[in-house]
TIPA-986886 format. One record per residue (C-alpha): y, z, x negated; residue in three letters; residue number from 1. Coordinates in Angstrom, 1 decimal, decimal comma. Each point is the difference from the previous one (the first is absolute). Layout:
v->Y&w->Z&u->X&type->ALA&seq->NUM .
...
This chain:
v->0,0&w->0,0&u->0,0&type->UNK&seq->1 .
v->3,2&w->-1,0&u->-1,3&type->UNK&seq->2 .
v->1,9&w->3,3&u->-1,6&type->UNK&seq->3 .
v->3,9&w->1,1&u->0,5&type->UNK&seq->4 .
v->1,7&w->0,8&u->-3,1&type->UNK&seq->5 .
v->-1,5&w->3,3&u->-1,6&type->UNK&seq->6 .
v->1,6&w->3,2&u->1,4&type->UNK&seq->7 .
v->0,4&w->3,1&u->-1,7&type->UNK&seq->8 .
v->-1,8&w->2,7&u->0,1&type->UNK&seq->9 .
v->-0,3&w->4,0&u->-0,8&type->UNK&seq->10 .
v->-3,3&w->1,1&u->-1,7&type->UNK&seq->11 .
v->-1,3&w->3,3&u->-1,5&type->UNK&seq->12 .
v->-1,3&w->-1,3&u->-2,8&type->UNK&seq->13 .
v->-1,6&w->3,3&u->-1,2&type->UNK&seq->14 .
v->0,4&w->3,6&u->1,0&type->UNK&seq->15 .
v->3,9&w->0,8&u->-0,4&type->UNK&seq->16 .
v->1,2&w->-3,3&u->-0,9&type->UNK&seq->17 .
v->1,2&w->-3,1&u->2,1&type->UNK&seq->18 .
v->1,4&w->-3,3&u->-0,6&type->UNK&seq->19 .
v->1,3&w->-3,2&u->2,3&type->UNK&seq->20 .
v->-2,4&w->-2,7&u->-0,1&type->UNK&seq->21 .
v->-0,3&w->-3,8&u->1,0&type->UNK&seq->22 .
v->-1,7&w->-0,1&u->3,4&type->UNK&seq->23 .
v->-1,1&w->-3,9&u->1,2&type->UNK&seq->24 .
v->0,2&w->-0,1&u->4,3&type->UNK&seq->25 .
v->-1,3&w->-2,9&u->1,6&type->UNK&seq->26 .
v->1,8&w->-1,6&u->3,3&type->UNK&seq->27 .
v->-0,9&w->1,7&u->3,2&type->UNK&seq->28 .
v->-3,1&w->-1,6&u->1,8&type->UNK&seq->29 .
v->-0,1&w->0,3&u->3,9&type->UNK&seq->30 .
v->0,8&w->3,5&u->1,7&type->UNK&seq->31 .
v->1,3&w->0,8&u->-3,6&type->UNK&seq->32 .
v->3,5&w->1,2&u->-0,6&type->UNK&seq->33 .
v->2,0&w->-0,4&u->-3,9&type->UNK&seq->34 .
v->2,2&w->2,9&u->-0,4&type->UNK&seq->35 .
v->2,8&w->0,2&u->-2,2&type->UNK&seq->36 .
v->0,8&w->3,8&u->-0,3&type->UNK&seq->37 .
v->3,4&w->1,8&u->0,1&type->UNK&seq->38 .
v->-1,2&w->3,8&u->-0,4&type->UNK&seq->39 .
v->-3,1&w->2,1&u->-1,0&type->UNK&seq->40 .
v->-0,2&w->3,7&u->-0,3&type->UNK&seq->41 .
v->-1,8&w->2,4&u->-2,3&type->UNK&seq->42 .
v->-2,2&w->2,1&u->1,9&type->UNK&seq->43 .
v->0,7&w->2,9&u->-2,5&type->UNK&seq->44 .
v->-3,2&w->2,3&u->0,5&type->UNK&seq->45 .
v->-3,0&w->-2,6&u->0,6&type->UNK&seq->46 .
v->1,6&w->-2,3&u->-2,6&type->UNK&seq->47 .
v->0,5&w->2,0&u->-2,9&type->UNK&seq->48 .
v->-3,3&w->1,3&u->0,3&type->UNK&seq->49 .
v->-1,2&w->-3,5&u->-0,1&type->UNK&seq->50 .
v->2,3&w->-0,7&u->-2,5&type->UNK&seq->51 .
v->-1,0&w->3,0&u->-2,3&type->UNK&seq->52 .
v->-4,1&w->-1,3&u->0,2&type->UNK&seq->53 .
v->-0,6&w->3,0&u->2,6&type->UNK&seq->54 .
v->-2,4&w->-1,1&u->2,6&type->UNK&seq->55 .
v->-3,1&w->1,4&u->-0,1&type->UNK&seq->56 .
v->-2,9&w->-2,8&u->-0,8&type->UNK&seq->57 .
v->-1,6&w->1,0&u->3,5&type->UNK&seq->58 .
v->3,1&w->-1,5&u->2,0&type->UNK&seq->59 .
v->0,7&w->-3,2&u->-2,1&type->UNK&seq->60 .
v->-1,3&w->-1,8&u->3,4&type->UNK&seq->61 .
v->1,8&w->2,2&u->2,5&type->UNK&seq->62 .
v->3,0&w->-0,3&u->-2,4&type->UNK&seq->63 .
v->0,9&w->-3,2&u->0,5&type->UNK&seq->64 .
v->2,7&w->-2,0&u->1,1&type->UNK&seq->65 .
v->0,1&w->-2,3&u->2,7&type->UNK&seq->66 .
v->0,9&w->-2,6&u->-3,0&type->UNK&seq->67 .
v->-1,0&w->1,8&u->-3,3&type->UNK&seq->68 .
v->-0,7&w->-2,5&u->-2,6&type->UNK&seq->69 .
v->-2,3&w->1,7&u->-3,0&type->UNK&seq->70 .
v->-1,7&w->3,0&u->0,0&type->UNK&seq->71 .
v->0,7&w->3,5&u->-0,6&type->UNK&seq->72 .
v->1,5&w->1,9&u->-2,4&type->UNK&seq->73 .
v->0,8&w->-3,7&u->-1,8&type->UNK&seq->74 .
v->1,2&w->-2,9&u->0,3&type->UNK&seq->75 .
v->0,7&w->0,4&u->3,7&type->UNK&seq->76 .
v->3,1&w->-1,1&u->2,2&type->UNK&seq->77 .
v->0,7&w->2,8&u->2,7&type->UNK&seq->78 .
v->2,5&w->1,1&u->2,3&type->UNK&seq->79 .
v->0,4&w->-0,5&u->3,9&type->UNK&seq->80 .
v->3,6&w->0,4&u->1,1&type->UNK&seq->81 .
v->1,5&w->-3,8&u->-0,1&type->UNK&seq->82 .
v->2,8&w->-1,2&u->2,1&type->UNK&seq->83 .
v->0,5&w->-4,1&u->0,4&type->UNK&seq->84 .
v->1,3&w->-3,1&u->1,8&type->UNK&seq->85 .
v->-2,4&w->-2,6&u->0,7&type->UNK&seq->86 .
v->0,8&w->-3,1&u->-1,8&type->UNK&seq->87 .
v->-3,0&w->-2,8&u->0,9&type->UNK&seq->88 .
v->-3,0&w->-0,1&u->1,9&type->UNK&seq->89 .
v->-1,3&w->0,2&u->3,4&type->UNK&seq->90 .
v->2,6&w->-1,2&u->2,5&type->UNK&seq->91 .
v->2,1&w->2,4&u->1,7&type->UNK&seq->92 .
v->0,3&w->2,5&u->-2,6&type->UNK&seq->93 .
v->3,0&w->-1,3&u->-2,4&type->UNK&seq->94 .
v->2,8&w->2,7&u->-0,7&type->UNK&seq->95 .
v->-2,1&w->2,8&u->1,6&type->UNK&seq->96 .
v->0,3&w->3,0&u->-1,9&type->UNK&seq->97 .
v->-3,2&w->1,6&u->-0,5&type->UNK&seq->98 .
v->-1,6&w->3,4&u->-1,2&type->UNK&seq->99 .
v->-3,2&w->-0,7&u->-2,2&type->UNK&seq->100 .
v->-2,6&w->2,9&u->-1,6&type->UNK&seq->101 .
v->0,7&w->-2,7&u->-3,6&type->UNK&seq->102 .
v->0,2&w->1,1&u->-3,2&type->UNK&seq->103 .
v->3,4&w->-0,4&u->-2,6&type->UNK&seq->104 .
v->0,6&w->-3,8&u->0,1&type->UNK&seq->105 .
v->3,1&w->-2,2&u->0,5&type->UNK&seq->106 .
v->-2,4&w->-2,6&u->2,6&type->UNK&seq->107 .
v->-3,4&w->0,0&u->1,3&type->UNK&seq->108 .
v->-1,9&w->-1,7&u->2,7&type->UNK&seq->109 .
v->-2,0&w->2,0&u->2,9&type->UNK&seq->110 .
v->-1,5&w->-0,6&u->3,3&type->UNK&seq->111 .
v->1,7&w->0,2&u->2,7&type->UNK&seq->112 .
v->-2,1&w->3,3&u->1,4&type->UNK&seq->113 .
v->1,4&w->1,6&u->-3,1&type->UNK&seq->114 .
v->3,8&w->-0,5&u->0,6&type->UNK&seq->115 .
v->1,7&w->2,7&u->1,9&type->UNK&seq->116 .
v->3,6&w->-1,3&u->1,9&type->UNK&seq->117 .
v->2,9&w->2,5&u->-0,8&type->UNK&seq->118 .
v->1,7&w->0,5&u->3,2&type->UNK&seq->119 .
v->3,8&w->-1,4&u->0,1&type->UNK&seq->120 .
v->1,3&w->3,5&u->0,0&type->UNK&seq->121 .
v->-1,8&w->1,2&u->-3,3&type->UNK&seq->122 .
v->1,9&w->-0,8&u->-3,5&type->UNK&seq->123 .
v->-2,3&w->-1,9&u->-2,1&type->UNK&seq->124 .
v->0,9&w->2,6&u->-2,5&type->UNK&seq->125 .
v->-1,0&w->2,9&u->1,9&type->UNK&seq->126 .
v->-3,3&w->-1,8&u->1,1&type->UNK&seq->127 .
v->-1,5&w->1,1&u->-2,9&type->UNK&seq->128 .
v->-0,7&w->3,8&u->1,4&type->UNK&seq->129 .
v->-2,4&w->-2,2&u->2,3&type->UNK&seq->130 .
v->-3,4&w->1,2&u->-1,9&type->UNK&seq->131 .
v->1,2&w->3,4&u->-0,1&type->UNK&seq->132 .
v->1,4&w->0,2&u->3,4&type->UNK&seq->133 .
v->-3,8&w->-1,3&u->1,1&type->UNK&seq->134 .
v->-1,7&w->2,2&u->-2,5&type->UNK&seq->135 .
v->2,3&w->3,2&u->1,9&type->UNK&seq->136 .
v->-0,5&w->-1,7&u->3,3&type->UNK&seq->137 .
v->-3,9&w->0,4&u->-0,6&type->UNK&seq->138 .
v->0,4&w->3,9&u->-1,1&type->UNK&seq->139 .
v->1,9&w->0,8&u->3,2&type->UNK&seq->140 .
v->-2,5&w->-1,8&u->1,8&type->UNK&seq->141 .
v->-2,6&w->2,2&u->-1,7&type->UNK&seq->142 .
v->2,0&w->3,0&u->-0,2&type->UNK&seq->143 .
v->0,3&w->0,0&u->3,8&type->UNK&seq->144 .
v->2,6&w->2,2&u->0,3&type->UNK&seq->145 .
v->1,1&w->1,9&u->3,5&type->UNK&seq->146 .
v->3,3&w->0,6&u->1,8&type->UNK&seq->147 .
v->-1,3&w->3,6&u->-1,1&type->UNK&seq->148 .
v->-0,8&w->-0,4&u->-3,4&type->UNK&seq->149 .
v->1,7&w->1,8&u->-2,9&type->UNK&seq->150 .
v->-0,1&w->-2,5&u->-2,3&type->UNK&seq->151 .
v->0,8&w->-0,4&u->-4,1&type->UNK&seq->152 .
v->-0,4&w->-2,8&u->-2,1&type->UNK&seq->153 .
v->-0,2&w->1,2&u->-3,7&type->UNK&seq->154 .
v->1,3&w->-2,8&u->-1,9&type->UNK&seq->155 .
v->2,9&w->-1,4&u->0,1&type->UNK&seq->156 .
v->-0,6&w->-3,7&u->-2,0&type->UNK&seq->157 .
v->0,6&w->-3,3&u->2,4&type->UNK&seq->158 .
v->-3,2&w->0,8&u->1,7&type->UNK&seq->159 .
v->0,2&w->3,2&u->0,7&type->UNK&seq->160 .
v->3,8&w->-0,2&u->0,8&type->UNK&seq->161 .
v->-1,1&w->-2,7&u->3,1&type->UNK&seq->162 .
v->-2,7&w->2,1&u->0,9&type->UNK&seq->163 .
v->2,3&w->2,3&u->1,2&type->UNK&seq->164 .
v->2,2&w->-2,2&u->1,2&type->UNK&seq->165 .
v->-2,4&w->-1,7&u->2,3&type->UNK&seq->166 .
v->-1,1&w->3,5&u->1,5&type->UNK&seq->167 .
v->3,7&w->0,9&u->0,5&type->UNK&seq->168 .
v->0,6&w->-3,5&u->2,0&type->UNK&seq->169 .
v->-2,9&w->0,0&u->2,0&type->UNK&seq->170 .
v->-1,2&w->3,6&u->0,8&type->UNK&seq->171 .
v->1,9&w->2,3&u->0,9&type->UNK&seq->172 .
v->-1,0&w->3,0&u->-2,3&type->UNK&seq->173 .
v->0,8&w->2,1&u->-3,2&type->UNK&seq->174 .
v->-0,2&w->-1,9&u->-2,9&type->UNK&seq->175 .
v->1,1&w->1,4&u->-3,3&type->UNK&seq->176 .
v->0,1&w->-2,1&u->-3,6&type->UNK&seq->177 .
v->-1,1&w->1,6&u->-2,7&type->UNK&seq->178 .
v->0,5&w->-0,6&u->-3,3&type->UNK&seq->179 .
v->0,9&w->1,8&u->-3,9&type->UNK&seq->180 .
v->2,6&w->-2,0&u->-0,6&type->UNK&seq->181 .
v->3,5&w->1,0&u->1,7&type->UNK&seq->182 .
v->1,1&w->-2,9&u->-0,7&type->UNK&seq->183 .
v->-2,1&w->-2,2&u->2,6&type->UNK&seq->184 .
v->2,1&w->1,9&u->2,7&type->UNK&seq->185 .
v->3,1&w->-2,0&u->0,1&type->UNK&seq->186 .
v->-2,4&w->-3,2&u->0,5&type->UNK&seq->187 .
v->-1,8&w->1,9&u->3,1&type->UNK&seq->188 .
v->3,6&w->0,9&u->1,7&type->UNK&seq->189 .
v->0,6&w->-3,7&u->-0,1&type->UNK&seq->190 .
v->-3,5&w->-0,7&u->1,4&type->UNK&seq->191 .
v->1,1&w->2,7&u->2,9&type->UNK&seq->192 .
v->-3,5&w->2,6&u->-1,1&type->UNK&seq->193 .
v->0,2&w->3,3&u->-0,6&type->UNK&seq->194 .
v->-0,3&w->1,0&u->-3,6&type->UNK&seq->195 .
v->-1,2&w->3,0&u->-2,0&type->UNK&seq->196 .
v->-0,8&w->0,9&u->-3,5&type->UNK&seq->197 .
v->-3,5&w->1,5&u->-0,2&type->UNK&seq->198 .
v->0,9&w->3,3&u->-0,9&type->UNK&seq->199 .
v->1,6&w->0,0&u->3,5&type->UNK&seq->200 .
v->-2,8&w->-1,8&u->2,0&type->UNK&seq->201 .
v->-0,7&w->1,6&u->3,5&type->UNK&seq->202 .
v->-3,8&w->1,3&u->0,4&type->UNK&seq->203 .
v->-2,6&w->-0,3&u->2,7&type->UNK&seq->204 .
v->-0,2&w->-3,4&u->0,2&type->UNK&seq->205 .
v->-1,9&w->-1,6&u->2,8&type->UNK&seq->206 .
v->0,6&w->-3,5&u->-2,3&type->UNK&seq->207 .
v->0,4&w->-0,5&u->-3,7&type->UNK&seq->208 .
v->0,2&w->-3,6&u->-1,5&type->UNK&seq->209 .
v->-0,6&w->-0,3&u->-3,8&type->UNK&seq->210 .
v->1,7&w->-2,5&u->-1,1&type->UNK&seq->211 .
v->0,9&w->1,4&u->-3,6&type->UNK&seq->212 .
v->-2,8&w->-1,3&u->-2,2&type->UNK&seq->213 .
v->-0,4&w->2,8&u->-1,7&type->UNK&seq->214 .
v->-2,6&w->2,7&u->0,0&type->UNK&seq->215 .
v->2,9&w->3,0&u->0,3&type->UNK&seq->216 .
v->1,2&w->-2,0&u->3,2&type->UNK&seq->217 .
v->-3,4&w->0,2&u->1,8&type->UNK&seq->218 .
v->-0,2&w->3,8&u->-1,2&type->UNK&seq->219 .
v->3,3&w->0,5&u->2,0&type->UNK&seq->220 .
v->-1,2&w->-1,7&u->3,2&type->UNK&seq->221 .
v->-3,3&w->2,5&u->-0,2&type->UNK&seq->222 .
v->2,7&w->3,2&u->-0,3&type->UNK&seq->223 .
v->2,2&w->-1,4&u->3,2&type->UNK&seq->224 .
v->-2,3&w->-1,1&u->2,1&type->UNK&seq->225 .
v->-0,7&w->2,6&u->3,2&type->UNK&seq->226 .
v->-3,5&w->0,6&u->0,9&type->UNK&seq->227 .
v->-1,8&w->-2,9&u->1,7&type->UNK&seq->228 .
v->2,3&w->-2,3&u->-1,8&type->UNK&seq->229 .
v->-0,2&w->-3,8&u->-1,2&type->UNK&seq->230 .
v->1,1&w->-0,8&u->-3,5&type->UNK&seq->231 .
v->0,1&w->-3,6&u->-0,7&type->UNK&seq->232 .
v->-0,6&w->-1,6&u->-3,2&type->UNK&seq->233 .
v->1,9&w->-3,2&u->-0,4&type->UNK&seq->234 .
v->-0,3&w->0,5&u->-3,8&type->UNK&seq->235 .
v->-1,7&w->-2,6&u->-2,6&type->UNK&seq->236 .
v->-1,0&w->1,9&u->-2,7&type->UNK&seq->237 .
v->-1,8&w->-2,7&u->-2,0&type->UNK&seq->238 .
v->-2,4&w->1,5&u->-2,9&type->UNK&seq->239 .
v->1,9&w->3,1&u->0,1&type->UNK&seq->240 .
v->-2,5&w->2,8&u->1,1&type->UNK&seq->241 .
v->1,6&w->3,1&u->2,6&type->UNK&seq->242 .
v->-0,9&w->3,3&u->0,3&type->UNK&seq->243 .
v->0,9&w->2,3&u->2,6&type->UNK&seq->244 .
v->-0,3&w->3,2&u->0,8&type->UNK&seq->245 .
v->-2,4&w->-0,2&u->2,9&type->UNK&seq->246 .
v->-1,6&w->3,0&u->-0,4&type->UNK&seq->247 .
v->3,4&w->2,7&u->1,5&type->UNK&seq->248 .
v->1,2&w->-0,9&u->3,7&type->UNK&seq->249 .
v->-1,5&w->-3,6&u->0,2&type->UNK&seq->250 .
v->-3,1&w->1,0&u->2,6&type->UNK&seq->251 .
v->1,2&w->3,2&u->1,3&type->UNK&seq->252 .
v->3,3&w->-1,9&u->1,4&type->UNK&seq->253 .
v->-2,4&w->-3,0&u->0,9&type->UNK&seq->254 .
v->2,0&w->-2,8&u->-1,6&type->UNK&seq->255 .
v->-0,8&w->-3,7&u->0,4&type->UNK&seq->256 .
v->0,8&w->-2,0&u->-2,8&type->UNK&seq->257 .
v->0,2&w->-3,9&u->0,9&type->UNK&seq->258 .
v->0,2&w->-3,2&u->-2,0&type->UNK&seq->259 .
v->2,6&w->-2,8&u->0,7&type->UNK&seq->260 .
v->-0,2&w->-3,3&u->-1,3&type->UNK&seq->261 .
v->1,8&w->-3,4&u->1,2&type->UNK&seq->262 .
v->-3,1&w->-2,4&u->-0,8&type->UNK&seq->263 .
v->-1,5&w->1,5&u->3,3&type->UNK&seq->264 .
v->1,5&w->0,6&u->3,3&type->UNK&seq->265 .
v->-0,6&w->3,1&u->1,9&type->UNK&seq->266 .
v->-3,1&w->0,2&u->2,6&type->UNK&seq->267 .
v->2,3&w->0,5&u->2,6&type->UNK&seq->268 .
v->2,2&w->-3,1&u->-0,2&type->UNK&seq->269 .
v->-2,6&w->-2,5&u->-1,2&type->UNK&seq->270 .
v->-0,6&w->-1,3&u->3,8&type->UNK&seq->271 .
v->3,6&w->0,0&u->-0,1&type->UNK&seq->272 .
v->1,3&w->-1,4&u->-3,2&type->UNK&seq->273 .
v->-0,9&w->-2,7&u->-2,5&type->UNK&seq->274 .
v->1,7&w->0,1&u->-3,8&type->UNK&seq->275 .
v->2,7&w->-2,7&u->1,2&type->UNK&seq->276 .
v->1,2&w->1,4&u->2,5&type->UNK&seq->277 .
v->0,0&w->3,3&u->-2,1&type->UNK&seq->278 .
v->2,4&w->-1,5&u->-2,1&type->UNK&seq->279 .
v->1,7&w->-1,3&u->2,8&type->UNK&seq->280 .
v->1,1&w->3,3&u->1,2&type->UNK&seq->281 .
v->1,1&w->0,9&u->-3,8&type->UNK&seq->282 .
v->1,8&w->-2,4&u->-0,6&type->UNK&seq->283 .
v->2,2&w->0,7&u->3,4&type->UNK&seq->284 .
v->0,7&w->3,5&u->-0,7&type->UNK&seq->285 .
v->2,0&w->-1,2&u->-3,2&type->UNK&seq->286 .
v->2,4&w->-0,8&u->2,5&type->UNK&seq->287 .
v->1,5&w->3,4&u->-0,6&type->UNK&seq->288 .
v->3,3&w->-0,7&u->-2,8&type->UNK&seq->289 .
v->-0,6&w->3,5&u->-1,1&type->UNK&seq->290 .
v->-3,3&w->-1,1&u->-1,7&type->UNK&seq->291 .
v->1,6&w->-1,9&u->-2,8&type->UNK&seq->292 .
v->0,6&w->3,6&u->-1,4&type->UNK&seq->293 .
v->-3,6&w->-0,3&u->-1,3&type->UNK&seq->294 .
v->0,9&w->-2,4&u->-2,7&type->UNK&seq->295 .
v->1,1&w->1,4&u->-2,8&type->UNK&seq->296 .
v->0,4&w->-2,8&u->-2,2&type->UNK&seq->297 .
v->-0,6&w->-3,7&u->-0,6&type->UNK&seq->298 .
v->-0,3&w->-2,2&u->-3,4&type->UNK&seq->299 .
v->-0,7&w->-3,8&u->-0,7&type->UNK&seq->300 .
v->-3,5&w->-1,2&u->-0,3&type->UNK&seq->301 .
v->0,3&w->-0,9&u->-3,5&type->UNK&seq->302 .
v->0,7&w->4,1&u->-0,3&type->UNK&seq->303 .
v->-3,0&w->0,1&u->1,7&type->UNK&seq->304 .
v->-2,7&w->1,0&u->-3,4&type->UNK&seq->305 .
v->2,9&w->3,1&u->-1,0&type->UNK&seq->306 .
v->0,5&w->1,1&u->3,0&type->UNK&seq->307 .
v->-3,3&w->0,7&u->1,1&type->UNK&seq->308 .
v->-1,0&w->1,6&u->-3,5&type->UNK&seq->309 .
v->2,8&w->2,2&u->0,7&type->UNK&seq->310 .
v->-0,6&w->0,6&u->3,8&type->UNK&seq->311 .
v->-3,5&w->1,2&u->-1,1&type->UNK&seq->312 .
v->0,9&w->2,2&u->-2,6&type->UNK&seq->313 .
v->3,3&w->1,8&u->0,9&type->UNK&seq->314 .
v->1,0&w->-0,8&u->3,6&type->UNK&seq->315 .
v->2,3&w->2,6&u->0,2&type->UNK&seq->316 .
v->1,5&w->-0,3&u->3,8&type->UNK&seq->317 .
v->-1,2&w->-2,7&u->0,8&type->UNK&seq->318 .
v->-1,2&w->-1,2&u->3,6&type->UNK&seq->319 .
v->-0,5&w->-3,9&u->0,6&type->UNK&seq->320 .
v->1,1&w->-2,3&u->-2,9&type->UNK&seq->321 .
v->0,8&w->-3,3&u->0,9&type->UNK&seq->322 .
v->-0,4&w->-3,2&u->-1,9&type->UNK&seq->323 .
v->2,5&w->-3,1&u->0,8&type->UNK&seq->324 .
v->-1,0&w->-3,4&u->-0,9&type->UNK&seq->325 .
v->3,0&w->-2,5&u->-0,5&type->UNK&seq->326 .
């Protein structure tokens, strides 16, 4: 099939190191779409881990990205938060801005099952959340919280942060973000959720989210949960092991402990809800302007190799990093 001139591409090309390669795309066949992109975004936690050669051997397969090229821990291309306009292919389609689970590359071709249209009202820019936004959707959806709930999300990264958020706009209940860093309160004012640092966090919790990623996190959702509560672990560790300290209040206060993971939907909604129109619902509650609070910071895509070494090693504050292609 007759090929486009090569794009470029971001690849880990060992464990801490990434470069910008020369990526050939071919033209878009029938019910295929060639998308030139305009934004990606670093999903900070899952990425650096990949980046860093974290992922356990036993989840190279569930690991992977929709699009992946290589394998794990390197080569490999990864990443799953691109934002683009359609520019050839099937009819109908040219201009649309679409959301795509692609990895770093200035143009790619997909089917058309795989493009995503960003509603009118959403800012290409801000599109970007759409992963995270599903990934948070999902953990809601798990969570299950009720009007009575006293929730906390411990947590306070771009997940976490529209974890709570989602609660707070759909169910009418206590929700509290938790986090160590003072500093991630001025961005959860703008997002309208209640924040407070952990030292402060409220106890007898009928519902804690762990959104942290770290093992001292998930110890804090044991210590505020009330009896009978639900602690859910939205967490990727990768090959890092956890211990906790089971053996104090865990069974006398009867606490559940349940996983969330986006790759699966809940039980409850699968009669309901496929993946599309998952992300269809994501991708409309980045209506909200506040939202664009969440991105911290944004860089060119031939940045792309520096920045992510130093995303990975030293984040500092922050949140959703976003990477412009011009």
């Amino acid at each position: 099939m007759e090929t486009l001139p090569s794009a470029r591409a971001f690849w880990i090309v060992e464990p801490g190191r990434g470069e910008i390669r020369d990526e050939p795309i071919r033209r878009p066949g029938p019910q295929e779409l060639l998308i030139r992109t305009e934004f990606t975004a670093i999903s900070r936690g899952t990425e650096s881990l990949v980046f860093n050669g974290r992922v356990p051997a036993s989840e190279y397969a569930r690991m992977r990205a929709p699009f992946q090229a290589g394998e794990f821990p390197a080569p490999v291309k990864y990443g799953y938060c691109s934002v683009g306009v359609v520019a050839g292919g099937e009819p109908g389609w040219q201009g649309v801005r679409i959301f795509a689970l692609y990895p770093h590359q200035t143009s790619y071709v997909i089917p058309v099952s795989a493009a995503n249209a960003v509603p009118h009202d959403v800012p290409t820019g801000r599109a970007v959340l759409a992963a995270n936004m599903e990934t948070a959707l999902n953990g809601c959806w798990d969570a299950d919280p009720k009007e009575t709930d006293r929730v906390t999300v411990i947590g306070a990264g771009t997940v976490g942060c529209l974890v709570a958020w989602v609660i707070r706009k759909t169910v009418a209940c206590s929700v509290e973000l938790v986090d160590v860093n003072p500093q991630r309160a001025a961005v959860a004012e703008k997002i309208g959720v209640r924040f407070v640092p952990v030292e402060s966090a409220a106890t007898e919790r009928t519902l804690v989210v762990h959104t942290s990623g770290t093992e001292a996190g998930l110890r804090t959702a044991l210590d505020l949960a009330a009896a009978d509560g639900t602690i859910v672990e939205m967490s990727w560790f990768g090959d890092r092991l956890v211990t906790l300290p089971l053996g104090g209040a865990f069974h006398s206060r009867r606490l559940t402990i349940k996983c969330s993971q986006v790759g699966a939907l809940p039980p409850a909604r699968r009669g309901e809800w496929d993946f599309t129109r998952r992300m269809a619902r994501a991708l409309d509650l980045l209506k909200d302007a506040s939202l664009d609070a969440l991105i911290t910071g944004e860089s060119r895509f031939q940045e792309l190799p520096a920045v992510m070494a130093q995303l990975a090693q030293a984040p500092g504050n922050t949140l959703t990093h976003r990477i412009r292609y011009d």
